[in-house]
PAVEX-64233 format. One line per 8 residues: number of its first residue (from 1); their letters; for each residue x, y, z of N, C-alpha, C. Coordinates in Angstrom, 2 decimals. Atoms other than C-alpha are relative to their C-alpha. Layout:
residues N
NUM) a) X,Y,Z,X,Y,Z,X,Y,Z; ...
***
This chain:
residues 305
1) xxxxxxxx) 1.35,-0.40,0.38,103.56,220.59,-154.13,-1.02,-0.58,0.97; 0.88,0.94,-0.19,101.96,217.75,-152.14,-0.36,0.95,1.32; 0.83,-1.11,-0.94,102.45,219.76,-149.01,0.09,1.72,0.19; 0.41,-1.27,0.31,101.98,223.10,-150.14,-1.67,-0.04,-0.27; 1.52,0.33,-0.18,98.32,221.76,-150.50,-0.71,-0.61,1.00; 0.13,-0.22,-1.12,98.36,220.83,-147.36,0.31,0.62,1.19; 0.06,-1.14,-0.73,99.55,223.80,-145.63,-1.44,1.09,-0.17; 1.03,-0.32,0.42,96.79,225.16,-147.46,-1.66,-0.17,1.24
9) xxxxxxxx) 1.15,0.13,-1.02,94.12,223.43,-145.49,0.52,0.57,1.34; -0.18,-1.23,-1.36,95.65,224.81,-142.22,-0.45,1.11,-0.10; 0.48,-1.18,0.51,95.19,228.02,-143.50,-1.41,0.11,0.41; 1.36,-0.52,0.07,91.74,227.69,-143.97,-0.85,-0.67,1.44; 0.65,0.26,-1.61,90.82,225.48,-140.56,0.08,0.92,0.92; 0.30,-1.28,-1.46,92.18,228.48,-138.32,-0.49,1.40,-0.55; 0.56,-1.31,0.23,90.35,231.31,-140.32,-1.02,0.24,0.60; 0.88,-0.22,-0.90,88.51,232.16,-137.27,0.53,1.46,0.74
17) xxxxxxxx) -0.46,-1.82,0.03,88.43,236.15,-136.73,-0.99,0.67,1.05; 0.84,-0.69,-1.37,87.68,237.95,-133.27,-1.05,-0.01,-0.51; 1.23,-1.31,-0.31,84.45,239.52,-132.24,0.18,0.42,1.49; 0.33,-1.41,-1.25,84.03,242.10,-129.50,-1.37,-0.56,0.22; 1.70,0.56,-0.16,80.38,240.39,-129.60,-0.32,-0.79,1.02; 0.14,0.18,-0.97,81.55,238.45,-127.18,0.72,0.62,1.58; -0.29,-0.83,-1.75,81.69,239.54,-123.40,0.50,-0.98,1.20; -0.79,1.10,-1.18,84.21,237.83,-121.01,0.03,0.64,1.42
25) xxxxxxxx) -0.22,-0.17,-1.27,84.26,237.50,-117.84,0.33,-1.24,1.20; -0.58,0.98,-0.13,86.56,235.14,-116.59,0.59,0.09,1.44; -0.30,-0.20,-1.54,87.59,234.52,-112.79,1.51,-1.14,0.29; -1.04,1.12,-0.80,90.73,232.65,-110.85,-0.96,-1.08,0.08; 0.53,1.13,-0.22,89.93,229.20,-110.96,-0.41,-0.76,-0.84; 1.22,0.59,0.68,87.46,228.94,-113.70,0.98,-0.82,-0.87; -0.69,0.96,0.37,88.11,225.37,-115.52,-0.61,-0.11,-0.56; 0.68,0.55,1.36,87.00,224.43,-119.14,0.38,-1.59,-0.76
33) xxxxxxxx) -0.15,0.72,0.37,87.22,221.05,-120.61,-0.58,-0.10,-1.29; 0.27,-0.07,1.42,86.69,220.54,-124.44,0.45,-1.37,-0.37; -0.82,1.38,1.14,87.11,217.84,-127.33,-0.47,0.41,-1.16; -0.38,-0.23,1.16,87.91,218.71,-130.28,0.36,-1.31,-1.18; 0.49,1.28,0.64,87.03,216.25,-133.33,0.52,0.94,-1.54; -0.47,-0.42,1.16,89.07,217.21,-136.92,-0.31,-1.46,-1.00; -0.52,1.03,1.17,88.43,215.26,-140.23,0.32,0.35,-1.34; -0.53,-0.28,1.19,89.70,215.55,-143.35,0.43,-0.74,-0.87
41) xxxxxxxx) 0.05,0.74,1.77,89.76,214.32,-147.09,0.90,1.00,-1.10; -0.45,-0.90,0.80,91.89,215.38,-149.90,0.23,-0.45,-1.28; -0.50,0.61,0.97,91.72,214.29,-153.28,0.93,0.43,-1.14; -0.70,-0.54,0.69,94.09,214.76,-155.88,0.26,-0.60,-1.20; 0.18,0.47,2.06,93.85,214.30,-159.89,1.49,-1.19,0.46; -1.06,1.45,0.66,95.91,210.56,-160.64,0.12,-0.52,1.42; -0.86,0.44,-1.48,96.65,209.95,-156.70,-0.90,-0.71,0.78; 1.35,0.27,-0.96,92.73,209.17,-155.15,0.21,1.10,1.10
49) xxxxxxxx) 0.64,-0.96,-0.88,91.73,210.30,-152.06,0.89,-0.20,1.16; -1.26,0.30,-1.28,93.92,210.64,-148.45,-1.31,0.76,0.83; 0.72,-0.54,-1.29,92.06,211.23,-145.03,0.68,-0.20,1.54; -0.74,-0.27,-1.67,92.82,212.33,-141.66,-1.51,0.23,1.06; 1.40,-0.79,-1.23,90.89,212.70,-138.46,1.14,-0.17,1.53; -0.51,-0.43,-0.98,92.03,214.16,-135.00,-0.86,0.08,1.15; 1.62,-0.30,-1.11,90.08,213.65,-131.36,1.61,0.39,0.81; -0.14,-0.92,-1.54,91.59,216.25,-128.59,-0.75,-0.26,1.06
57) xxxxxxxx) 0.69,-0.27,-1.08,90.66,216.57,-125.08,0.57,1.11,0.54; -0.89,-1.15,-0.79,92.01,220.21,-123.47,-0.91,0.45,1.10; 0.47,-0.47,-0.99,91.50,221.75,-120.66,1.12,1.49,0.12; -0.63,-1.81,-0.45,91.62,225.93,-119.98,-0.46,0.09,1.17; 0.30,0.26,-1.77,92.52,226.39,-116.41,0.58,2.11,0.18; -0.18,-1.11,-0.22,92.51,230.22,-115.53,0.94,0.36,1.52; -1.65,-0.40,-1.05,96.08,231.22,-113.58,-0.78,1.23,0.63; 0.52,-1.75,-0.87,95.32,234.80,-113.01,-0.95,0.59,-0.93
65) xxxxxxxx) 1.36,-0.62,0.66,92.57,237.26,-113.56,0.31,1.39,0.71; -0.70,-1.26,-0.34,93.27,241.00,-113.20,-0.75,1.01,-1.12; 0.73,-1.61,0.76,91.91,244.72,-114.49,0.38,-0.19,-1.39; -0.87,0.18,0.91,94.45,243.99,-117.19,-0.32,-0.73,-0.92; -0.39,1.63,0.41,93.86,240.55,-118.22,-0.15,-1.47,0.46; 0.11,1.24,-0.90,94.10,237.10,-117.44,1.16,-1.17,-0.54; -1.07,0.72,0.29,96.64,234.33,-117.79,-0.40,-1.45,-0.08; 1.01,0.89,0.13,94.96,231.07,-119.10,1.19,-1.49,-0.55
73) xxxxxxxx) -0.62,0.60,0.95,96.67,227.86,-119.28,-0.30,-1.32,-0.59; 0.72,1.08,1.14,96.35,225.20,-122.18,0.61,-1.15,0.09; -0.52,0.88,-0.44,96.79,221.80,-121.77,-0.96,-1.17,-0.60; 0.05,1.07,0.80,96.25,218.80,-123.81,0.03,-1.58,0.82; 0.21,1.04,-1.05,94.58,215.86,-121.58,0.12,-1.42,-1.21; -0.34,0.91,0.95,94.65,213.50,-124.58,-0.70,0.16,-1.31; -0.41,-0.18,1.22,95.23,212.96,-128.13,0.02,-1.17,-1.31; 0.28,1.47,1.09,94.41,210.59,-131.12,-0.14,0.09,-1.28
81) xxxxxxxx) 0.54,0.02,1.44,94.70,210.25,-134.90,0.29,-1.24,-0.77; 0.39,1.04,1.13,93.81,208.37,-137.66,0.41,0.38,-0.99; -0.49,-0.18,1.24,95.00,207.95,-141.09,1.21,0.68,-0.50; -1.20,-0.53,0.58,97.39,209.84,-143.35,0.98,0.99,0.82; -0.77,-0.95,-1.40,100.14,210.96,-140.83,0.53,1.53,-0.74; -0.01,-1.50,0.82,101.10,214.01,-143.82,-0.60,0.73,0.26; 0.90,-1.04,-0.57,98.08,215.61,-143.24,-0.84,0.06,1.51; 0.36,-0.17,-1.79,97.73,214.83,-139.47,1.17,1.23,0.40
89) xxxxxxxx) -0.98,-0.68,-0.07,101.12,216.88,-139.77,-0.50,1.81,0.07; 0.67,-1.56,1.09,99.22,219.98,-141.43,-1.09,0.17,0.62; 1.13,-0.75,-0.57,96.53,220.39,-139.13,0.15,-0.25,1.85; 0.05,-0.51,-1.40,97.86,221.02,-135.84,0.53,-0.80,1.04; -0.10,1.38,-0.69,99.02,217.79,-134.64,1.44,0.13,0.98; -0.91,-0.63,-1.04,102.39,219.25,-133.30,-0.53,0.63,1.39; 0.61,-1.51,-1.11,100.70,221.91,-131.11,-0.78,-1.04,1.25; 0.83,0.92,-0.68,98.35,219.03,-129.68,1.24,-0.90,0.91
97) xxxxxxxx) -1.16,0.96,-1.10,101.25,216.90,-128.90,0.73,0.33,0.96; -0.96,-0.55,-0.54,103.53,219.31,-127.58,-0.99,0.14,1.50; 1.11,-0.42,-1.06,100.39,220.78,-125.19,-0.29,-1.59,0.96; 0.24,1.33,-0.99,100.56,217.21,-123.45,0.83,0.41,1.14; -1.49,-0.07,-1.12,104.08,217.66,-121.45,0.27,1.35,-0.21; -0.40,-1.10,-0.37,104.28,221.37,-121.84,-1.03,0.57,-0.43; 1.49,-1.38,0.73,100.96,223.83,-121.41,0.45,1.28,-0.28; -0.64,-1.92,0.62,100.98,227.29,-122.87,-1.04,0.21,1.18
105) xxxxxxxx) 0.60,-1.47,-1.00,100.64,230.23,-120.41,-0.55,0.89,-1.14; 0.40,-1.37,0.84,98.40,232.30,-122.55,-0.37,1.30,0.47; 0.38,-1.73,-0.06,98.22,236.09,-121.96,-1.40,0.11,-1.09; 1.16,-0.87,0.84,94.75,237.49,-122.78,-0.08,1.30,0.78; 0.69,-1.55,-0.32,93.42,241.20,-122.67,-1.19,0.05,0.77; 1.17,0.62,-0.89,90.70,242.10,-120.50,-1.17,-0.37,-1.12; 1.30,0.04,0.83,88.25,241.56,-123.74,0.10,-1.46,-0.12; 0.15,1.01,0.20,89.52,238.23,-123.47,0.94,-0.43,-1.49
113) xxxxxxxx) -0.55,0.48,1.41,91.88,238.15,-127.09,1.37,-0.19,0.80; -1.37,0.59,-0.45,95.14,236.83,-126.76,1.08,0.71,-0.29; -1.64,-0.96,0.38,98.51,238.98,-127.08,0.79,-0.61,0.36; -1.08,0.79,-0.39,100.91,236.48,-125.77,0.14,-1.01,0.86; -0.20,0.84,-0.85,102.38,233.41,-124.19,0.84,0.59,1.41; -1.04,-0.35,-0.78,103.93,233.99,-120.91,1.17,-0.98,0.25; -0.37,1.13,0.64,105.67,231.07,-121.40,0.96,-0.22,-1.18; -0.79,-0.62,1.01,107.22,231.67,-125.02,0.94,-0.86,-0.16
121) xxxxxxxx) -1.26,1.05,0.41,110.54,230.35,-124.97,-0.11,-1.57,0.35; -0.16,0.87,-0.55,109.82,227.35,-123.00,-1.13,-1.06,-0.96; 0.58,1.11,1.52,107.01,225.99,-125.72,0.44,-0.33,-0.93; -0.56,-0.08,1.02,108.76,227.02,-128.22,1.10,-1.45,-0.54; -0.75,1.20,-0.50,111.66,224.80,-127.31,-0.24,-1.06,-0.46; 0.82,0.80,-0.29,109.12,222.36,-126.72,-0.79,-0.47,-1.07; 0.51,0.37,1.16,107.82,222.23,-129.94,0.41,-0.12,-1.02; -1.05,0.05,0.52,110.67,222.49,-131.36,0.83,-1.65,-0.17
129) xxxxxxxx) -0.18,1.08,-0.82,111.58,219.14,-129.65,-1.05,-1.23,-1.31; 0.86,0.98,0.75,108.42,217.52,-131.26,0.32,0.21,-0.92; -0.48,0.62,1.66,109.07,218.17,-134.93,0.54,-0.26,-0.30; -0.86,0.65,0.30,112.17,217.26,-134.71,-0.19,-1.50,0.28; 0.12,1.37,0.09,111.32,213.87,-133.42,-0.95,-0.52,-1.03; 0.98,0.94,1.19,108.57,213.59,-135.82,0.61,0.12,-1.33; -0.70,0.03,1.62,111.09,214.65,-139.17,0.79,-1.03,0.12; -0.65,0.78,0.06,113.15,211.85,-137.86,0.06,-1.27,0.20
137) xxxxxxxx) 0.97,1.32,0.04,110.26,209.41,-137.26,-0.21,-0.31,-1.40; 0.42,0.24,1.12,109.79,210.10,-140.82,0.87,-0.64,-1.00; -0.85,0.35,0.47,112.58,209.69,-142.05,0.74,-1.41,-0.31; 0.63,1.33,-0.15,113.26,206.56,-140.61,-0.59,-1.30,-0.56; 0.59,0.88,0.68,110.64,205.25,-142.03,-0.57,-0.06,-1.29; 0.15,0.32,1.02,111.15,205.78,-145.30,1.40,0.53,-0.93; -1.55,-0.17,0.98,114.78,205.62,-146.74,0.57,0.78,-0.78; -1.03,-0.16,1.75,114.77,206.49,-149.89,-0.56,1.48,-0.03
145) xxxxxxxx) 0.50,-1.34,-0.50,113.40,209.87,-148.62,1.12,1.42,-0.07; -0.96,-0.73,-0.14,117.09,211.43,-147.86,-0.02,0.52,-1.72; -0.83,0.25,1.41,118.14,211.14,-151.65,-1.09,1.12,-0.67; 1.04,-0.98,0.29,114.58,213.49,-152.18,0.02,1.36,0.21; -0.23,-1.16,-0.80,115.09,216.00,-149.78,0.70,-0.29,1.41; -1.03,-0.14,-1.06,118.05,216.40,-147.21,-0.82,-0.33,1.18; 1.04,-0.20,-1.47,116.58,215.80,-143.51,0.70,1.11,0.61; -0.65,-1.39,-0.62,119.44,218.71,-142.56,-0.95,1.13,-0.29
153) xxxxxxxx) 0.85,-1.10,0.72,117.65,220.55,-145.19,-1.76,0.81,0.88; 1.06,0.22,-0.73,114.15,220.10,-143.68,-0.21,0.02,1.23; -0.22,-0.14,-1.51,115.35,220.31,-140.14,0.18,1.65,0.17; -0.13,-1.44,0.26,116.73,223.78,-140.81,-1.43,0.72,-0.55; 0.82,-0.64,0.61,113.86,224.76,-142.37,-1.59,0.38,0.43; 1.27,0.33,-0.94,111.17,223.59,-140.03,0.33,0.74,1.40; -0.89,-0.87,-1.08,113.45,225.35,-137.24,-0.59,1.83,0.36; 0.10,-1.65,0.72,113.03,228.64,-139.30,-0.90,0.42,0.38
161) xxxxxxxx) 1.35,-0.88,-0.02,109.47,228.94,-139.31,-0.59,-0.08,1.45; 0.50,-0.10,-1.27,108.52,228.10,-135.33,0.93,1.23,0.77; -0.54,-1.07,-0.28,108.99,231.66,-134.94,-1.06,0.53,1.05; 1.33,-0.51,-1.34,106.96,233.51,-131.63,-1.15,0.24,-0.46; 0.90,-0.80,0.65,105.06,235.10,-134.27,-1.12,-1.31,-0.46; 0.83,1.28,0.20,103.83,231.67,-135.88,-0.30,-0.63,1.13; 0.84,0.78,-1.51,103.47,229.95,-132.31,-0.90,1.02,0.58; 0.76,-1.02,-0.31,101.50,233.08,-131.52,-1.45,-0.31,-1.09
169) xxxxxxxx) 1.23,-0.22,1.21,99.08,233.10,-134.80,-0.52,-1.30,0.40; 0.38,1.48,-0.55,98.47,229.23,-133.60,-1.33,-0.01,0.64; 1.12,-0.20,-1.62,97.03,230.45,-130.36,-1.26,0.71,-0.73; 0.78,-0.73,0.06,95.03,233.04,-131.43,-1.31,-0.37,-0.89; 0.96,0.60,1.62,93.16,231.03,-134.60,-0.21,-1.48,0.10; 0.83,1.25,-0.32,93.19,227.85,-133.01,-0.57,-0.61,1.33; 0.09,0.14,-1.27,91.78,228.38,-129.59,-1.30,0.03,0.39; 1.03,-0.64,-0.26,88.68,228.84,-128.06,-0.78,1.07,0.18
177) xxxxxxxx) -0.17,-1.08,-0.58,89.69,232.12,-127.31,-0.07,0.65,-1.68; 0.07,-0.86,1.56,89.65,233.16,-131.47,-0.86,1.03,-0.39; 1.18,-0.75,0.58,86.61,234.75,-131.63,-0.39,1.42,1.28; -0.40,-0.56,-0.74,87.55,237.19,-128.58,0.43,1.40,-1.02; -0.23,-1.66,0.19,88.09,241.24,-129.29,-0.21,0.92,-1.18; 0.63,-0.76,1.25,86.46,242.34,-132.38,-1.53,0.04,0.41; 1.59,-0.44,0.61,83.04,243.80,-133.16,-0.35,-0.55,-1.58; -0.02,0.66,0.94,81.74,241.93,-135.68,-1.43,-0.08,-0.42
185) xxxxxxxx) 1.03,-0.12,0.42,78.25,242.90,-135.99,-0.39,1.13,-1.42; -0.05,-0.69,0.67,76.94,243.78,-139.06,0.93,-0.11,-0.97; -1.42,-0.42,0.38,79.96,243.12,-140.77,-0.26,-0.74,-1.15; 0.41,0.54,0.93,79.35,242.13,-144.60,0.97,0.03,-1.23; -0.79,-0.45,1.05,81.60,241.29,-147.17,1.18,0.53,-0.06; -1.23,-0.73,-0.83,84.72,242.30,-145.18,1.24,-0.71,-0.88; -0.91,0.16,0.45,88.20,242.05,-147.14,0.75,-0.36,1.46; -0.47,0.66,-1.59,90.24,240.05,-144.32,1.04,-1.08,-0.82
193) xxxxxxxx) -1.19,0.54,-0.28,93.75,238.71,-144.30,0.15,-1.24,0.63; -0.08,0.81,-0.89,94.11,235.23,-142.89,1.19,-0.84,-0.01; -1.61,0.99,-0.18,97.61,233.45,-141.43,0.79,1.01,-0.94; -0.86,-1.27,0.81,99.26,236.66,-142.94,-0.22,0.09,-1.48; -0.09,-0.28,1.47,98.71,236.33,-146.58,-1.40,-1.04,-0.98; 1.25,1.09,1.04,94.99,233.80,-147.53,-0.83,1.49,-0.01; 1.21,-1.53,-0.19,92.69,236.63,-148.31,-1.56,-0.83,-0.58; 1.59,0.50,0.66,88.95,236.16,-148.46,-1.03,0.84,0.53
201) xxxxxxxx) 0.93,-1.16,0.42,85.77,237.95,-148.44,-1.02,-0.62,1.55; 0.46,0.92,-1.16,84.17,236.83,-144.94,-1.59,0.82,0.45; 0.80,-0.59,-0.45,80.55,238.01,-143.54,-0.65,-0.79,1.15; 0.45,0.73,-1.06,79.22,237.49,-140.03,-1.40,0.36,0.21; 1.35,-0.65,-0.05,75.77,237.56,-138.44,0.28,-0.29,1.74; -0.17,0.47,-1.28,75.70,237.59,-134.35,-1.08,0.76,0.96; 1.01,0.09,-0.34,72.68,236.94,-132.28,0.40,-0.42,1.18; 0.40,0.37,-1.67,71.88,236.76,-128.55,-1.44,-0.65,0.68
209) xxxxxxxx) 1.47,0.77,-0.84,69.23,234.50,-126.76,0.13,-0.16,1.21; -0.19,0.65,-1.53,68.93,233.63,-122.93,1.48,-0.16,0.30; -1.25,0.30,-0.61,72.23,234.50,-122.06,1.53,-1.20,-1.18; -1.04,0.18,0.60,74.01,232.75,-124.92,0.17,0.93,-1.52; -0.32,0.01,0.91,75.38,234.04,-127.91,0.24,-0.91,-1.46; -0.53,1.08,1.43,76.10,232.79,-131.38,0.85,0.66,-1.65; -0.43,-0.12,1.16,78.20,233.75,-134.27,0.32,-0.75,-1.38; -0.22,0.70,1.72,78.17,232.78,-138.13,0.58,0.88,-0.57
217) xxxxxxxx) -1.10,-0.75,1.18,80.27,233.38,-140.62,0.29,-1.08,-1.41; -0.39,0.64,1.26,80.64,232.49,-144.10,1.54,0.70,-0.41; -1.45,-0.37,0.31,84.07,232.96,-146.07,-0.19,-0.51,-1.38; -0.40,0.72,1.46,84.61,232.69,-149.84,1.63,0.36,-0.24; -0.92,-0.71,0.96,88.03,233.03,-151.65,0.32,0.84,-0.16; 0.32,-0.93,0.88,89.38,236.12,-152.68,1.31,0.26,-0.19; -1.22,-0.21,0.05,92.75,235.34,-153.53,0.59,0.19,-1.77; -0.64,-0.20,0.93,94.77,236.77,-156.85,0.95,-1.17,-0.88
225) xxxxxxxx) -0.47,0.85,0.12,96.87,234.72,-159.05,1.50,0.17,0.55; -1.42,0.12,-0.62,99.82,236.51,-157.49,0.05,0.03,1.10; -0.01,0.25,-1.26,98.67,235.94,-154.25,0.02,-1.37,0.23; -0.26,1.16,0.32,98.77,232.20,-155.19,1.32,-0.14,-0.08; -1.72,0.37,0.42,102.20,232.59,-156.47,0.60,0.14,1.30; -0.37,-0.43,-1.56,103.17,234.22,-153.02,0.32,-1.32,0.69; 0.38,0.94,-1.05,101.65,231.23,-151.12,1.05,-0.99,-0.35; -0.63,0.88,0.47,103.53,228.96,-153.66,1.34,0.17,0.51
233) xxxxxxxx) -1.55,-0.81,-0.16,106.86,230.90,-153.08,0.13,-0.78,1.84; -0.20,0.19,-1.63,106.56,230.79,-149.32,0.30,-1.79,0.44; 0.03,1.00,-0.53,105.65,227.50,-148.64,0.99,-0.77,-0.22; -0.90,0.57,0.37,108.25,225.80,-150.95,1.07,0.00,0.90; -0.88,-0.04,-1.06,110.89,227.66,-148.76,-0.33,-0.51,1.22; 0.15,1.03,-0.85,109.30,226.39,-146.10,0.23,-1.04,0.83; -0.72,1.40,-0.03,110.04,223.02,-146.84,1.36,-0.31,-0.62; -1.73,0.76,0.42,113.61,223.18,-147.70,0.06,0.86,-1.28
241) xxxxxxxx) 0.10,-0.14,1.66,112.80,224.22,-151.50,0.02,1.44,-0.71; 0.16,-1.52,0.71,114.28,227.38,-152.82,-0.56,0.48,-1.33; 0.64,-0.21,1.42,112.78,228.77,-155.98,0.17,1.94,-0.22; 0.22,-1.71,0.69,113.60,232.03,-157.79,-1.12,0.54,-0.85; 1.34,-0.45,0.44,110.97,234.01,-159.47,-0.33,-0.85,-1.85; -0.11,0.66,1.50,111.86,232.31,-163.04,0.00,-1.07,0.12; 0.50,1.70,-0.24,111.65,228.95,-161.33,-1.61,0.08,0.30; 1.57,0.07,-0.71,108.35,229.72,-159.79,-0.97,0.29,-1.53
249) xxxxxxxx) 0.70,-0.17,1.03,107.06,231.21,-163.05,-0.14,-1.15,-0.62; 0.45,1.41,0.87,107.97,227.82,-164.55,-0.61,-0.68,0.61; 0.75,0.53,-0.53,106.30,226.14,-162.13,-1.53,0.04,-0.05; 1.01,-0.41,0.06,103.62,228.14,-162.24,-1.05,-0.26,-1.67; 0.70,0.15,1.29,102.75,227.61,-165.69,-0.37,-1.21,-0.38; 0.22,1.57,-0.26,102.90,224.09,-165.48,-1.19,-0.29,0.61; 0.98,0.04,-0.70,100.19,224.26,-162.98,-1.00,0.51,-1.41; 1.27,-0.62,0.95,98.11,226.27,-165.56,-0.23,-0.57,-1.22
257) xxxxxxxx) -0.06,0.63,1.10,98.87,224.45,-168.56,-1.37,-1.07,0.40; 0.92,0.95,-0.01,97.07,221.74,-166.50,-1.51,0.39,0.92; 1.63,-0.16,-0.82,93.97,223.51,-165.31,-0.19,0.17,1.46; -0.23,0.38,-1.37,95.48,223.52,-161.49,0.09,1.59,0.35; -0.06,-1.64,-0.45,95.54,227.34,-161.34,-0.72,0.67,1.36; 1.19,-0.32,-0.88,92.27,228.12,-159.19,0.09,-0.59,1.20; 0.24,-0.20,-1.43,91.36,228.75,-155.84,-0.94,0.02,0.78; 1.23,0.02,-0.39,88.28,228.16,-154.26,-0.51,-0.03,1.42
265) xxxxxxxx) 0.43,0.64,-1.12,86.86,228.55,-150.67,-1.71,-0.13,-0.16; 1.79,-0.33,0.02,82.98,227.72,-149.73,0.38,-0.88,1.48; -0.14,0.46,-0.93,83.36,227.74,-145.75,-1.45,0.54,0.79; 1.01,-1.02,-1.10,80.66,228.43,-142.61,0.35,-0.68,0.83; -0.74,0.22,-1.78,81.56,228.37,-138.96,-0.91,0.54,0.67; 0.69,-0.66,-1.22,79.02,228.65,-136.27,0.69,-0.47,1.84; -0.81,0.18,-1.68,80.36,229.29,-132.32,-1.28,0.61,0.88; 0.72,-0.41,-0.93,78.26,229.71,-129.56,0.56,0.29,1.27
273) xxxxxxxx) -0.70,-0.47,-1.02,79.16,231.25,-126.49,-1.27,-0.22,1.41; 0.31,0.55,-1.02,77.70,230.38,-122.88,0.63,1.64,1.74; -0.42,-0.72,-1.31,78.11,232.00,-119.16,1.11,0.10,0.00; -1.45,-0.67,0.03,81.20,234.44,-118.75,0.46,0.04,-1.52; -0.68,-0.11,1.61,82.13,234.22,-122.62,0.40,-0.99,-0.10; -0.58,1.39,0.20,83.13,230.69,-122.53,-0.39,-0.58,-1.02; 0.89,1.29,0.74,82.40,228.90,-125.68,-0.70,-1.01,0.55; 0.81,1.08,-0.07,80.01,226.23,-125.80,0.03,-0.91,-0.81
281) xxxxxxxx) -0.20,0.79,0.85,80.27,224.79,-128.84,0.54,1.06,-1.46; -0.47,-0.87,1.02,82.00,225.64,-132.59,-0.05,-1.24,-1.07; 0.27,0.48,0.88,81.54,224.20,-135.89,0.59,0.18,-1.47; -0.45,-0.38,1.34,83.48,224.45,-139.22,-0.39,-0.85,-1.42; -0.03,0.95,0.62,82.68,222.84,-142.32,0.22,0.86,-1.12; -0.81,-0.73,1.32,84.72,223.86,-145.77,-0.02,-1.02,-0.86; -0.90,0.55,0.71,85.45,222.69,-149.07,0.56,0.66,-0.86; -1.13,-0.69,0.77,88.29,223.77,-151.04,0.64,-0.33,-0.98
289) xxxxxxxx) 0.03,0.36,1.56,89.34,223.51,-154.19,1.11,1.14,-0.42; -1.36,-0.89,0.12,93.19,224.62,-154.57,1.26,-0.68,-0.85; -1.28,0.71,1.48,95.57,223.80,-157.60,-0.02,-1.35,0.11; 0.28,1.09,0.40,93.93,221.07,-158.38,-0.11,-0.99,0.66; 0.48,0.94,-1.10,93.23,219.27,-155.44,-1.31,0.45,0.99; 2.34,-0.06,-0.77,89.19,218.93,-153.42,0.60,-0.53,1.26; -0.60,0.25,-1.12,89.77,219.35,-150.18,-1.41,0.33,0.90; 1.20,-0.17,-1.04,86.71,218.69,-147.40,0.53,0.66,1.14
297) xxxxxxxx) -0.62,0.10,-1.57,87.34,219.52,-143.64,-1.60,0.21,0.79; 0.91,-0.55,-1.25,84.83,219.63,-140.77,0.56,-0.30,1.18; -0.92,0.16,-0.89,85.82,220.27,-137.62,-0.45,0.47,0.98; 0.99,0.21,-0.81,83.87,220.39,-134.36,0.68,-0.01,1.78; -0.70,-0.13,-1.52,84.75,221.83,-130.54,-1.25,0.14,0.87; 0.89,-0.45,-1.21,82.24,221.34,-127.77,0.68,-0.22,1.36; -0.36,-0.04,-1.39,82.69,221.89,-123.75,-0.46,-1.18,0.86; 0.25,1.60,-0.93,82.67,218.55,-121.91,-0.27,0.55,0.99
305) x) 0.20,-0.09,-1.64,82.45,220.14,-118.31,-0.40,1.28,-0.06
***
């Protein structure tokens, strides 16, 4: 359960959804430097409160540039967290690590959105690499852990899901590059899909001044109780934890018995964009309120160079 409420917050940190609003124009050469600043709180009825925070440094170095496209790659200059290593786990902290000793080749379109690593197998691998050392850092260091849940179990299972498709959805929702190949003006109240299955009700507003841009966006909630169950279903497998529909129902009722049913987002995200389409700066701040646990996040990317 514990981290099925923190897959959760992932979810809702990379619900960041093209626009076409912005206009790229990206050359051989061009070099971006960023730092990226994550924190996060999560309280939970009988347990208190748990917090995390994450400082990045990356750098997007543009390979090739072509009628087509461009080939951009990502690279993780350094890396730092604080607090509860669970939910340093759950917001990205693989991807960061891995991006130290192996950058992603990202494939973008010429609008600038991302369709693929060129690269692929060789991150994959590579990241593959890291969670395994970190399920067996964990392990490790805390014994009585096996006797809970298998580490075979959990190895297999963590295996499963670093599929192209998930190291793909990564890129695309946690990049700079997210807000790349949609039109998004005007857009109010939009039914929108996020990480394949969070649904919520999202509306943008996007304004131009002196050459920069800016997009907002709010996001509420707009998930079912059997789109809950879904999430529940999934994630469990996930982590090792099979459940048939008559287990999940009991589960599920359990949750409701105790008032843990509900689903709540109340997010806004402003990004600004700069010369060539380059971000400038981006801004998230959420809180969430998901089977029975209050969950903050803000989370903050500006361009060092």
């Amino acid at each position: 359960m514990k981290r099925t409420l923190l897959t959760l917050v992932l979810l809702v940190m990379v619900m960041t959804v093209g626009a076409q609003s912005v206009k790229v124009d990206y050359h051989k050469g061009d070099v971006r430097m960023y730092k990226t600043n994550v924190s996060l709180s999560m309280g939970i009825p009988m347990q208190g409160e748990q917090k995390c925070g994450l400082t990045a440094a990356t750098t997007y170095a543009v390979d090739e540039a072509g009628a087509d496209g461009y080939i951009v790659e990502l690279k993780t200059d350094d890396y730092s967290t604080t607090g509860n290593a669970d939910l340093l786990s759950m917001v990205g902290g693989q991807f960061f690590e891995t991006l130290k000793s192996t950058p992603a080749k990202l494939k973008l379109d010429k609008k600038g959105a991302i369709t693929g690593l060129a690269n692929e197998d060789a991150f994959i691998a590579a990241i593959s690499s890291t969670v395994v050392e970190g399920i067996n850092k964990m392990y490790a260091d805390r014994p009585g852990l096996e006797s809970q849940m298998p580490k075979a179990k959990l190895l297999m299972a963590a295996n499963s899901q670093l599929t192209p498709e998930f190291v793909l959805n990564f890129f695309k929702n946690f990049t700079v590059f997210s807000l790349n190949g949609r039109d998004l003006a005007n857009v109010k109240n939009a039914d929108e899909t996020i990480y394949d299955f969070f649904k919520v009700k999202s509306s943008y507003d996007v304004s131009s001044a002196n050459g920069t841009t800016t997009i907002t966006r709010t996001a509420v909630s707009n998930m079912t109780d059997d789109d809950l169950k879904a999430i529940l279903k999934k994630q469990m497998s996930q982590a090792g934890q099979e459940v048939d529909d008559t287990q999940l129902e009991q589960i599920w009722g359990q949750l409701k018995a105790m008032g843990m049913t509900s689903c709540t987002i109340d997010m806004n995200d402003v990004s600004n964009f700069g010369n060539g389409g380059w971000q400038s700066s981006a801004n998230t701040k959420a809180t969430i309120k998901a089977v029975g646990a209050t969950i903050k996040v803000n989370a903050a990317t500006s361009l060092a160079q």
